[in-house]
DRENNUMI-360406 format. One record per residue (C-alpha): residue in three letters; x, y, z. Coordinates in steps of 0.2 Angstrom, whole numbers, plus 5000, padded with zeros to 4 digits. Layout:
BEGIN
AlaXYZ;...
This chain:
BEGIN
Unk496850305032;Unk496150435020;Unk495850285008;Unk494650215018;Unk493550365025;Unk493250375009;Unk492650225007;Unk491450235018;Unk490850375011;Unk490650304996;Unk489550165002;Unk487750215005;Unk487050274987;Unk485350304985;Unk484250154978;Unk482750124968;Unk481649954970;Unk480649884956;Unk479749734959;Unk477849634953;Unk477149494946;Unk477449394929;Unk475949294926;Unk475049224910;Unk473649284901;Unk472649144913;Unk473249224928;Unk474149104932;Unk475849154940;Unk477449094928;Unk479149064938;Unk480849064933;Unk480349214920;Unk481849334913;Unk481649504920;Unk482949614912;Unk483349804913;Unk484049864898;Unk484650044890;Unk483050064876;Unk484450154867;Unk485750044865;Unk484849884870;Unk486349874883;Unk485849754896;Unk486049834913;Unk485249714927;Unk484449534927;Unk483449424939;Unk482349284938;Unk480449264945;Unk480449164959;Unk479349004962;Unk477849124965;Unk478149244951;Unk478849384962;Unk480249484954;Unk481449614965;Unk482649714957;Unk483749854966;Unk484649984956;Unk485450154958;Unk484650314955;Unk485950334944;Unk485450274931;Unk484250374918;Unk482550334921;Unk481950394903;Unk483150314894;Unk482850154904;Unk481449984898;Unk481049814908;Unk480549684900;Unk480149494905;Unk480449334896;Unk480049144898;Unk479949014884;Unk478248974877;Unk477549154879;Unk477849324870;Unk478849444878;Unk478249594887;Unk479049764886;Unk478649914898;Unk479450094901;Unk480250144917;Unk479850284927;Unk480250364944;Unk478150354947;Unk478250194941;Unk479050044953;Unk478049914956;Unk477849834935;Unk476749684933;Unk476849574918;Unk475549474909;Unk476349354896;Unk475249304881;Unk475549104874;Unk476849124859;Unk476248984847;Unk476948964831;Unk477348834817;Unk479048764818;Unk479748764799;Unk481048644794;Unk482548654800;Unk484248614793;Unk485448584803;Unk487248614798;Unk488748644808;Unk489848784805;Unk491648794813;Unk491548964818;Unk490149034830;Unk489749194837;Unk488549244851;Unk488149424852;Unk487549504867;Unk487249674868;Unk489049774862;Unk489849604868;Unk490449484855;Unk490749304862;Unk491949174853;Unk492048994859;Unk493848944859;Unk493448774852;Unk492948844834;Unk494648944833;Unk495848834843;Unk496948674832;Unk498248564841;Unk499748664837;Unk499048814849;Unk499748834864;Unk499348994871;Unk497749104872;Unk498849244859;Unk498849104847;Unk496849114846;Unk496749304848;Unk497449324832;Unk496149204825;Unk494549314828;Unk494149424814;Unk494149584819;Unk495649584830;Unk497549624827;Unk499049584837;Unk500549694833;Unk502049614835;Unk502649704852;Unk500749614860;Unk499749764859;Unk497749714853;Unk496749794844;Unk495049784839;Unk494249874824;Unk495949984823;Unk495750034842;Unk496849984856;Unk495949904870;Unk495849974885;Unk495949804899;Unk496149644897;Unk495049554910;Unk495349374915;Unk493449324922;Unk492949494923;Unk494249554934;Unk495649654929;Unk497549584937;Unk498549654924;Unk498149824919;Unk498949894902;Unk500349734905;Unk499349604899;Unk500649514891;Unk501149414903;Unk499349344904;Unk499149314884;Unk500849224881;Unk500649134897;Unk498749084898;Unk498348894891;Unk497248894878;Unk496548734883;Unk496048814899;Unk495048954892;Unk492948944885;Unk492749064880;Unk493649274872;Unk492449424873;Unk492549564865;Unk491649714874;Unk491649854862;Unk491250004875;Unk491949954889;Unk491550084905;Unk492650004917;Unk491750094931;Unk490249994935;Unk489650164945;Unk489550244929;Unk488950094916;Unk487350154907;Unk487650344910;Unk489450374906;Unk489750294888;Unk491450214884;Unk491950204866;Unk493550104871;Unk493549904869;Unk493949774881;Unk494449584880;Unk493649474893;Unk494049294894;Unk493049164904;Unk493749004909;Unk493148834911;Unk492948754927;Unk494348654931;Unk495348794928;Unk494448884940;Unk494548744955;Unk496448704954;Unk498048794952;Unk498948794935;Unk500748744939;Unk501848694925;Unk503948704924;Unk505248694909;Unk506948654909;Unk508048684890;Unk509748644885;Unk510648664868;Unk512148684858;Unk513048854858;Unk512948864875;Unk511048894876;Unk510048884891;Unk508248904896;Unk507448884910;Unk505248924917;Unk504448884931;Unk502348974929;Unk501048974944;Unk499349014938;Unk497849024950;Unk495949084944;Unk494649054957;Unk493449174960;Unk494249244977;Unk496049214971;Unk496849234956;Unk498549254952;Unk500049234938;Unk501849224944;Unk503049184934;Unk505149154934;Unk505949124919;Unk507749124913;Unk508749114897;Unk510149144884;Unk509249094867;Unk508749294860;Unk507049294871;Unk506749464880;Unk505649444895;Unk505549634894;Unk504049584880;Unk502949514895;Unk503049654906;Unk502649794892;Unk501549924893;Unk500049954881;Unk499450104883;Unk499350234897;Unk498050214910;Unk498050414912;Unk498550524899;Unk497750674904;Unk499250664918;Unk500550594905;Unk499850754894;Unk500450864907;Unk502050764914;Unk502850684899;Unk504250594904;Unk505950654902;Unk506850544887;Unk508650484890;Unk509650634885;Unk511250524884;Unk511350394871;Unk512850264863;Unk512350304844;Unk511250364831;Unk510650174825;Unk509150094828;Unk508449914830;Unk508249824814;Unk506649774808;Unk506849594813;Unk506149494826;Unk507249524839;Unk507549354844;Unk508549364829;Unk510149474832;Unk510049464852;Unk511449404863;Unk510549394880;Unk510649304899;Unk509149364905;Unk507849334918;Unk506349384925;Unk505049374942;Unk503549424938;Unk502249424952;Unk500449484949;Unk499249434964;Unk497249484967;Unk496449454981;Unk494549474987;Unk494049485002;Unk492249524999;Unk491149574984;Unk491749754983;Unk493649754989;Unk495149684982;Unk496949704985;Unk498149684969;Unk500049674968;Unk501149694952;Unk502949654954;Unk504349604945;Unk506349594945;Unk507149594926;Unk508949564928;Unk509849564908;Unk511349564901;Unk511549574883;Unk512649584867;Unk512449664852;Unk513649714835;Unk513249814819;Unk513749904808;Unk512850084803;Unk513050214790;Unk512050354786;Unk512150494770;Unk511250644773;Unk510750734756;Unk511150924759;Unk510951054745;Unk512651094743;Unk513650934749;Unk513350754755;Unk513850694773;Unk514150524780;Unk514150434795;Unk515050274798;Unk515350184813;Unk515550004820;Unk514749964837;Unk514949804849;Unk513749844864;Unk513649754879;Unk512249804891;Unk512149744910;Unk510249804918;Unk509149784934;Unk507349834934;Unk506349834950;Unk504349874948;Unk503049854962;Unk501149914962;Unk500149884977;Unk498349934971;Unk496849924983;Unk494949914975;Unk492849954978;Unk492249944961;Unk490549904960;Unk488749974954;Unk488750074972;Unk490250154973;Unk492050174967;Unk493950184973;Unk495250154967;Unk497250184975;Unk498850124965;Unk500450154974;Unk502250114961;Unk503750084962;Unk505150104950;Unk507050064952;Unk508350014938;Unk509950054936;Unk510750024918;Unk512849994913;Unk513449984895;Unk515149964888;Unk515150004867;Unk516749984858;Unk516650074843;Unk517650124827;Unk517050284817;Unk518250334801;Unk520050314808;Unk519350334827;Unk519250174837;Unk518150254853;Unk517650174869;Unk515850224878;Unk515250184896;Unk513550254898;Unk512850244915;Unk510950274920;Unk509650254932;Unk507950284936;Unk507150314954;Unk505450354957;Unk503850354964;Unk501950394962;Unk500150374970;Unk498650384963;Unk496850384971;Unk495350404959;Unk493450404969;Unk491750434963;Unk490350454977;Unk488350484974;Unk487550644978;Unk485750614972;Unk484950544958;Unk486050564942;Unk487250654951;Unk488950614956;Unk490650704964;Unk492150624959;Unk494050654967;Unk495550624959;Unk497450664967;Unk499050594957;Unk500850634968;Unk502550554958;Unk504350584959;Unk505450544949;Unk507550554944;Unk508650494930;Unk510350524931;Unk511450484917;Unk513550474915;Unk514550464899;Unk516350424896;Unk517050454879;Unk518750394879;Unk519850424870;Unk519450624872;Unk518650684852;Unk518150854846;Unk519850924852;Unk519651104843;Unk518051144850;Unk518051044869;Unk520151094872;Unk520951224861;Unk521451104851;Unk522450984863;Unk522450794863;Unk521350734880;Unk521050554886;Unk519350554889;Unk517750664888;Unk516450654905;Unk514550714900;Unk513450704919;Unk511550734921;Unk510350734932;Unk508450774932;Unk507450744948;Unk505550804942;Unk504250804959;Unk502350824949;Unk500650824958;Unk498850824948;Unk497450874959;Unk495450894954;Unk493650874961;Unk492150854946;Unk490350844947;Unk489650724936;Unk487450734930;Unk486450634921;Unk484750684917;Unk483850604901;Unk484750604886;Unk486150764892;Unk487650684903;Unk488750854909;Unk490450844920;Unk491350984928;Unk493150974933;Unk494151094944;Unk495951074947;Unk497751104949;Unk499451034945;Unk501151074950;Unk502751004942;Unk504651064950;Unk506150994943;Unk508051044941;Unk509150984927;Unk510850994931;Unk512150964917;Unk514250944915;Unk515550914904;Unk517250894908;Unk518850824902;Unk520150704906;Unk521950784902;Unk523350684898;Unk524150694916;Unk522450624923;Unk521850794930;Unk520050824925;Unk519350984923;Unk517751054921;Unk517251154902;Unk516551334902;Unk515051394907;Unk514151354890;Unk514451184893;Unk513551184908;Unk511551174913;Unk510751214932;Unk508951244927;Unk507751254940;Unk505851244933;Unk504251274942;Unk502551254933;Unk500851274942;Unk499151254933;Unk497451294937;Unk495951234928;Unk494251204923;Unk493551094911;Unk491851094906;Unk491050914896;Unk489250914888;Unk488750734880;Unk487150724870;Unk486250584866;Unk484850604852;Unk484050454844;Unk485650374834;Unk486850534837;Unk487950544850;Unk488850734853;Unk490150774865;Unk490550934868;Unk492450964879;Unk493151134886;Unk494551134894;Unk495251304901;Unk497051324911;Unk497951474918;Unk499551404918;Unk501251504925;Unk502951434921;Unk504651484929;Unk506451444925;Unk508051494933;Unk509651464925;Unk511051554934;Unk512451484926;Unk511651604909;Unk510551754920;Unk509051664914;Unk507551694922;Unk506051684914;Unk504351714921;Unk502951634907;Unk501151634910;Unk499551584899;Unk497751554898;Unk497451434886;Unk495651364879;Unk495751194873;Unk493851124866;Unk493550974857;Unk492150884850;Unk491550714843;Unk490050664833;Unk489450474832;Unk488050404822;Unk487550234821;Unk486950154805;Unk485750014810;Unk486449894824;Unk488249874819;Unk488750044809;Unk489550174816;Unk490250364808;Unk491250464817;Unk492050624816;Unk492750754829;Unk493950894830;Unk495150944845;Unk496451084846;Unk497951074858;Unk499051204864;Unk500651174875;Unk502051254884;Unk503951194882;Unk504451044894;Unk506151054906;Unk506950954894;Unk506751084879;Unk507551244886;Unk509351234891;Unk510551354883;Unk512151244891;Unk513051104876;Unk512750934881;Unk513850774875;Unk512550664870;Unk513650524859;Unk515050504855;Unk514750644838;Unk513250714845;Unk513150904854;Unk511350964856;Unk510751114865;Unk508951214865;Unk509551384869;Unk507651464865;Unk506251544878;Unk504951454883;Unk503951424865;Unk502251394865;Unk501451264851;Unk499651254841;Unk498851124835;Unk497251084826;Unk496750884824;Unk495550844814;Unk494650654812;Unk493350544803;Unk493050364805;Unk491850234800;Unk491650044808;Unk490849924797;Unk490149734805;Unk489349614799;Unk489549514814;Unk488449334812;Unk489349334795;Unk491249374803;Unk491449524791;Unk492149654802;Unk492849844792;Unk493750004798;Unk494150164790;Unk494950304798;Unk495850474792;Unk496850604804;Unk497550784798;Unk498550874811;Unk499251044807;Unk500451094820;Unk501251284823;Unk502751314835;Unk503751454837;Unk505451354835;Unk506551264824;Unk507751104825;Unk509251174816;Unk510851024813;Unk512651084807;Unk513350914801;Unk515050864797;Unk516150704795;Unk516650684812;Unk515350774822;Unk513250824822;Unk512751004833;Unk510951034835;Unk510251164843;Unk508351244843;Unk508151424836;Unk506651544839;Unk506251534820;Unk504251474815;Unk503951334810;Unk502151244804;Unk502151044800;Unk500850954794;Unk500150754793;Unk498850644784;Unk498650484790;Unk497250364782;Unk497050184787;Unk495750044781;Unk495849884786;Unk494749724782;Unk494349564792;Unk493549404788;Unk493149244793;Unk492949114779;Unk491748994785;Unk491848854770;Unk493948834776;Unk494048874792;Unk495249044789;Unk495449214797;Unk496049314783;Unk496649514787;Unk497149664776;Unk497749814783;Unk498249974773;Unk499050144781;Unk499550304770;Unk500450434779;Unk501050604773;Unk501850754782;Unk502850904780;Unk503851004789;Unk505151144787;Unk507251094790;Unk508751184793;Unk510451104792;Unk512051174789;Unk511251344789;Unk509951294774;Unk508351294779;Unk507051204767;Unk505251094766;Unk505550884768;Unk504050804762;Unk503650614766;Unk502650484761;Unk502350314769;Unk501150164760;Unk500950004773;Unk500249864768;Unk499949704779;Unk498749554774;Unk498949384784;Unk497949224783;Unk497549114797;Unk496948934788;Unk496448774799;Unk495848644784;Unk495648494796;Unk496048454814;Unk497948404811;Unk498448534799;Unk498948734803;Unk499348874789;Unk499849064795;Unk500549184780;Unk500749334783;Unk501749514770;Unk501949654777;Unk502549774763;Unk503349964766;Unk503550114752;Unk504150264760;Unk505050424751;Unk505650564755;Unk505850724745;Unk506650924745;Unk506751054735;Unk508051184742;Unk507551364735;Unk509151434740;Unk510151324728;Unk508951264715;Unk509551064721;Unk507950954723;Unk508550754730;Unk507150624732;Unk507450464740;Unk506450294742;Unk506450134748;Unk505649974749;Unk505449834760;Unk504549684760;Unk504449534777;Unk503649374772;Unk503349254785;Unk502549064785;Unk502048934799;Unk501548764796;Unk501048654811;Unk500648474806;Unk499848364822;Unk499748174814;Unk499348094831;Unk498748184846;Unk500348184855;Unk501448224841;Unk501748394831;Unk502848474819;Unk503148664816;Unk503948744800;Unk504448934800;Unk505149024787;Unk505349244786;Unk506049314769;Unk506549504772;Unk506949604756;Unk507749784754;Unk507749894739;Unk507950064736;Unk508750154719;Unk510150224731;Unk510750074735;Unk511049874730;Unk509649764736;Unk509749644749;Unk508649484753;Unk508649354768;Unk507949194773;Unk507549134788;Unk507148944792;Unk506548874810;Unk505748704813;Unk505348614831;Unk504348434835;Unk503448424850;Unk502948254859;Unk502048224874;Unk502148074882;Unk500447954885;Unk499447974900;Unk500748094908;Unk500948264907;Unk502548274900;Unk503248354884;Unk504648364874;Unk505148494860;Unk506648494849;Unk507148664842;Unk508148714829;Unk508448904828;Unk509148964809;Unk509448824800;Unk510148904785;Unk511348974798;Unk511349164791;Unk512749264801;Unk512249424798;Unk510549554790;Unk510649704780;Unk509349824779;Unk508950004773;Unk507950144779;Unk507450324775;Unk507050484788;Unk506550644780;Unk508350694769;Unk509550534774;Unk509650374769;Unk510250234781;Unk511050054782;Unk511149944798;Unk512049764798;Unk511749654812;Unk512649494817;Unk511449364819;Unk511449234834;Unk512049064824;Unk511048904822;Unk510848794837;Unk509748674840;Unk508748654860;Unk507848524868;Unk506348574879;Unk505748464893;Unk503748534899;Unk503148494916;Unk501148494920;Unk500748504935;
């Protein structure tokens, strides 16, 4: 009920009219003239109208808006365009339009495959000068436009920055999970992909509050507008493989949905479509990082492969995502989807860790099999318009997760069930209502709950001398549980006056949560008891935070400055009676940043800022009791509550050229980051102990990445070049040496996208990694230094001789090599024809998956002193035939 008082208070702004007259220099009046309001600035366009048959104009716009920064002008072919200011004195704006004759030169026409419309900070790219016939989906002409990079997990970026929404038609249906909208979208029914460089995503605040953040908007054609988009698949292949789709795709203007059930066994994850990219509050994830999954199988990793590669799955997936509007300013949204998953994987890991005095190794063999169910649902309601703005999300989140590993380490065969869930709950309302001219108050309140517990069974018991005095035991029982109830509260005042935009925020937060921790052990007669007192955790924790925050944002000819203050008085308590903790913590803590922007021209941009951060331990980094957390792995933080530093300092620069499709970005980060504790690991053969000691410890990273895009107009080809150099330091302690790990990381990436002709498709893409590591222990006088490299080739060639008929080649090469170990190399070979049947919308695709038929991947990888090697079984060659449906 709350929600929609507010919306009614939200819904009578204050207005400004400006209207008049465009005629010619004759008098005459002229209709159907352009009358455009537009930022002087950044020639931003804000509102449009046309003259009406008598030359009358009438434009209503918010006093929101600033008035000095602020033009109208008025357009119509065959005469000059008129300029004028606009000013509060000044709201009734005649035009008088002088002839525009001029001398047409000659004109050569030539028709270029590539097009570009630019509109103010919005880029527009027709489909059709990107798309060939081997493209099936509106990813596969994302990663066409220069510019733009899609990372293999779906994320987008554009000029090296995440986008912030991805509108379908200007609305937004899928929030960060667009996915499921990219990989399932036709590319035959989409015009055209825009590219909004800053997009303020509050139509209150467009032309006051500057975004620097991107957005992607894509507009459909017309027919996909009128009629819903219904198709269905149905495949079935050797090894047992199964597939099976069914999509609903709706886009009218009212209406516009994508639902989606899908099933299969051949090594796709569905959990890709429903992926977040980004958060959509990180001031609130600042504050309320998720607690990690303190239980865990094993130390190893994914491989570096595609992942369709090594996974064993029977998976599927109901994916619901639903917009409705039931007039200009309200919509109703709902995001929902049910993942059911069962999957299989097999490896085998070891790992040397390089100590200065002696050399340990892990080793251990794992087949996991992994049975999940993940519920999601997010009801959000909408008013989001050049008056007023609501916004209220309400999720859902439920999944429970069961694995059974059967694992062999040295002469130990070892079985794990690991048991875990997640239960929550949250609701957010986000408001801004107008106060007076330039002024705003905006309300903000974010309540969430959340639990994870977790259960370990270790069978047959290990670690006997440190868990049972030495005595055999059967099995080793690790339980946790951590409910966490959080709420962010806060009311700002927002003004814009001229060239200075100032915000003031004043809030509070309050975050409670216990984690509760045991161990026990299964004896040899079945009777289970409970370990000590160390090897237990009940830790109550109660943080509440008041604060201010202060934000000044001057705009000056071509400089943009912001100015951010943020002030908290935070008090933090935890209560451990199981160890007489109680400790009582409290801080005022000044966190200012500030950014500088200059723009070069039209299309230049320099950047540089600075921010310093400064946080308080989290719930899950101060417990004195010993957890179980694998099989080998006893961890504990047995430290008061530490308080960390940190200074980050940036520069950037964004280069475009965009009629000629040359886009460039260069951007360098140093972090320096002080904190009052130290990780410190006692490794042996059979078992790894960590624990965090009050010991000060100071880190540093460099990070410099430039990349290059470009399209090449003579053959039709995207090409891309992206390089990222990483440095850090940071002090280590193991096996009671403590010493400096340096690393090092060069990534290169270049890809090609060409088309020659109509019928003919070439994508190559290298991605190559040098990483090493190095030490110098002063203790012992030992210094080790370690490298690796790794290199991942990969090739499509799509081939359409007739309309109806295609043939795709895919080929990945991996190669490993590092001085410590032998190198490895592996080839990868798929390859699918597709035929659709004349004058019915009917297709079939053959697939062959691995042809070569490779059974297993090697690969190497180095972290700070250790060198590691995974080998994965491969999913085997099997060949599938896909029957399509459109409907």
């Amino acid at each position: 009920m709350g929600l929609w008082f507010s919306a009614i208070a939200l819904s009578t702004p204050c207005q400004m009219v400006i209207s008049g007259i465009v005629r010619d220099s004759s008098g005459n009046t002229i209709s159907s003239a352009s009358v455009n309001i537009f930022n002087s600035k950044t020639e931003a366009g804000i509102y449009f109208t046309k003259s009406d048959e008598k030359g009358f104009y009438r434009l209503i716009i918010p006093d929101t808006l600033r008035l000095t920064d602020l033009s109208i002008k008025a357009i119509s072919i065959g005469f000059r365009k008129e300029i004028k200011p606009i000013s509060v004195l000044n709201k009734v704006i005649n035009f008088r339009l002088n002839p525009d004759v001029k001398q047409l030169p000659n004109v050569t026409v030539k028709n270029t495959n590539a097009r570009i419309r630019i509109k103010s900070d919005t880029l527009n790219y027709s489909t059709i000068d990107f798309a060939d016939k081997s493209d099936k989906f509106i990813v596969d002409i994302i990663r066409k436009i220069p510019g733009i990079e899609v990372e293999a997990n779906g994320s987008i970026r554009y000029q090296g920055r995440f986008i912030n929404y991805f509108y379908i038609d200007g609305d937004n249906i899928l929030d960060e999970k667009y996915s499921i909208a990219t990989k399932n979208i036709p590319q035959e029914t989409v015009e055209k992909i825009q590219i909004i460089e800053n997009n303020q995503h509050i139509k209150l605040l467009n032309g006051i509050v500057p975004s620097e953040s991107p957005a992607i908007n894509i507009t459909l054609k017309d027919k996909a507008k009128v009629n819903f988009i219904n198709s269905s698949k149905l495949g079935l292949g050797t090894e047992s493989v199964k597939e099976g789709e069914v999509n609903n795709l709706a886009f009218k203007s009212k209406f516009k949905a994508i639902n989606i059930f899908r099933y299969n066994n051949s090594g796709a994850d569905p959990a890709e479509d429903v992926a977040s990219h980004g958060s959509s509050d990180i001031y609130t994830f600042q504050e309320n990082r998720p607690l990690a999954d303190m239980l865990n199988l094993g130390i190893a990793g994914a491989p570096s492969i595609n992942k369709n590669r090594y996974l064993f799955n029977n998976a599927g997936l109901l994916n619901i995502n639903d917009l409705l509007k039931t007039k200009k300013d309200l919509s109703f949204r709902i995001n929902a989807y049910y993942l059911p998953d069962k999957q299989d994987r097999s490896y085998t890991y070891y790992s040397n860790y390089y100590l200065p005095t002696d050399t340990i190794t892990y080793i251990e063999n794992q087949d996991i099999h992994t049975n999940l169910h993940t519920l999601h649902a997010l009801v959000n309601i909408n008013i989001n318009t050049t008056k007023r703005y609501v916004n209220n999300s309400l999720t859902i989140d439920y999944s429970t997760t069961n694995n059974i590993a059967g694992l062999t380490t040295g002469r130990n065969a070892v079985l794990q069930q690991l048991n875990s869930s997640v239960k929550g709950f949250s609701n957010y309302t986000n408001g801004l209502k107008l106060l007076a001219n330039g002024k705003f108050i905006e309300f903000y309140s974010l309540v969430s709950y959340n639990n994870r517990p977790q259960h370990l069974g270790v069978s047959p018991g290990l670690h006997q001398e440190l868990l049972n005095g030495n005595k055999p035991f059967t099995q080793s029982i690790q339980n946790i549980t951590s409910p966490v109830f959080f709420t962010n509260n806060y009311i700002s005042y927002k003004a814009a006056n001229g060239i200075l935009f100032q915000n003031y925020r004043l809030g509070f937060l309050i975050q409670n949560g216990d984690l509760t921790s045991t161990l026990s052990l299964q004896q040899a007669d079945n009777i289970v008891t409970p370990l000590p007192d160390s090897f237990s955790n009940q830790l109550q924790w109660q943080k509440n935070k008041f604060y201010t925050e202060a934000e000044y944002r001057l705009d000056i000819g071509r400089n943009s400055i912001r100015l951010t203050i943020p002030a908290g008085y935070t008090i933090i308590r935890q209560n451990n009676a199981i160890f007489n903790v109680n400790d009582n913590v409290t801080r005022f803590m000044l966190t200012p940043s500030f950014m500088w922007r200059y723009k070069v021209g039209r299309e230049h941009i320099l950047s540089a800022g600075y921010r310093f951060d400064t946080q308080l331990g989290n719930m899950n980094e101060n417990y004195p009791g010993i957890i179980l957390s694998n099989y080998q792995s006893l961890i504990s933080n047995d430290i008061p509550i530490q308080q960390t530093h940190t200074n980050i300092y940036n520069a950037g620069m964004d280069f475009r050229k965009s009629i000629k499709l040359l886009f460039l970005n260069i951007s360098g980060t140093y972090i320096e980051k002080k904190a009052g504790y130290l990780y410190a690991s006692t490794l042996q053969n059979n078992i790894l102990q960590r624990k965090v000691l009050p010991i000060p410890n100071t880190s540093y990273q460099t990070s410099i990445s430039a990349g290059i895009s470009k399209y090449l107009f003579f053959i039709k080809s995207t090409i891309l070049a992206r390089h990222t150099l990483q440095y850090s330091k940071n002090l280590q302690m193991q096996n009671n040496s403590q010493y400096p790990i340096t690393n090092i990381s060069n990534h290169l990436t270049t890809s090609i996208t060409a088309r020659p002709n109509l019928y003919i498709s070439i994508t190559y893409e290298m991605s190559q990694i040098w990483s090493s590591g190095r030490s110098n222990a002063p203790n012992s006088g030992k210094q080790f230094s370690l490298s690796t490299y790794h290199q991942k080739q990969y090739l499509e060639l799509a081939i359409s001789p007739a309309d109806r008929f295609s043939i795709k080649l895919k080929n990945e090469y991996y190669y490993y090599k590092s001085p410590e170990q032998p190198s490895s190399s592996w080839f990868f070979a798929d390859a699918s024809v597709q035929y659709r049947l004349p004058k019915k919308p009917i297709d079939f695709e053959l697939i062959c998956s691995n042809l070569a038929n490779s059974n297993q991947l090697s690969t190497i990888s180095i972290s700070e002193n250790s060198i590691s090697g995974y080998t994965y079984v491969l999913r085997p060659r099997f060949l599938l035939l896909r029957v399509s449906f459109h409907l």
